[in-house]
N, C-alpha and C positions, 0 to 999 in steps of 0.2 A: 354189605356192599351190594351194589346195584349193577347187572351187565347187562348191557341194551347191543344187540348184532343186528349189523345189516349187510347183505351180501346182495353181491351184484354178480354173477358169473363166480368166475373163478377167483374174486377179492371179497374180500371179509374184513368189514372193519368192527371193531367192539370195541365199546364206552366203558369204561368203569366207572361207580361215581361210590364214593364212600372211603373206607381204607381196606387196605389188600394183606393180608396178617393170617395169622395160624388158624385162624377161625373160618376165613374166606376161603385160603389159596387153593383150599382142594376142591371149593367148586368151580372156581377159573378153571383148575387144570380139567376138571372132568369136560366143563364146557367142550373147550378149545380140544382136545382128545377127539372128540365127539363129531367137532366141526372142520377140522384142520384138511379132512381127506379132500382132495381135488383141489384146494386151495391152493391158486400161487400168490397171492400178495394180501398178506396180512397187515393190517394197521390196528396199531391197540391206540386208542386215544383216553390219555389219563385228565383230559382236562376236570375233570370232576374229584377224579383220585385224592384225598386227603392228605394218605400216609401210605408206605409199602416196609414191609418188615423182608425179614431172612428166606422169611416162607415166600413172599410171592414173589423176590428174584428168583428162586428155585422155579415156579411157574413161567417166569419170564425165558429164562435160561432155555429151559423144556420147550416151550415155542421155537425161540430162533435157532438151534438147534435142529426140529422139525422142517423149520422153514429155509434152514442151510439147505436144505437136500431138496427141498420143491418147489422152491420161489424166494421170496424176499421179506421181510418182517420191518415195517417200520411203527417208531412208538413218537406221538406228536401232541402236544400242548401238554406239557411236562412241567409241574408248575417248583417252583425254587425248591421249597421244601422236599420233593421227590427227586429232584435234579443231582438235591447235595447228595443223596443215598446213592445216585447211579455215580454220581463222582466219587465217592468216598469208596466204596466197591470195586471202581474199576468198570460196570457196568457202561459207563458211558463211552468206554472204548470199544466195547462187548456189541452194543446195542447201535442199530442206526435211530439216532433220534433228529426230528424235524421239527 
């Protein structure tokens, strides 16, 4: 997997392009761990994103969670195939998606 950030002040948006899975999700989380402090608006953009397993809702989860408490998290170009995982989850009620 591939994570590309750009920040602009206090927003932070990050690319994933690949799939998001047991192998990946602990480097998202360390990313975003890393990067999260003083952020208030986060946007994860999956348009590249493949697949997402167990492991990187748990990363996702961890995010908006973080971002309940210091801003806003939104996740946007969410392609079908990822859509049905965030439906099938429950995620998609969880998640602001755009």
């Amino acid at each position: 997997m591939t994570i590309t950030k750009e920040q602009n002040g206090s927003s932070l948006t990050v690319n994933l392009q690949g799939r998001l899975d047991t192998t990946t999700a602990p480097d998202l989380d360390a990313e975003l761990k890393e990067d999260l402090a003083g952020i208030q608006a986060l946007t994860l953009d999956l348009k590249e994103l493949e697949y997402i397993s167990s492991a990187g809702l748990r990363v996702l989860l961890s995010a908006q969670k973080v971002m309940n408490k210091q801003g806003s998290m939104v996740v946007r170009n969410v392609n079908q195939t990822v859509m049905e995982v965030f439906e099938i989850t429950g995620f998609s009620d969880i998640l602001t998606i755009a």
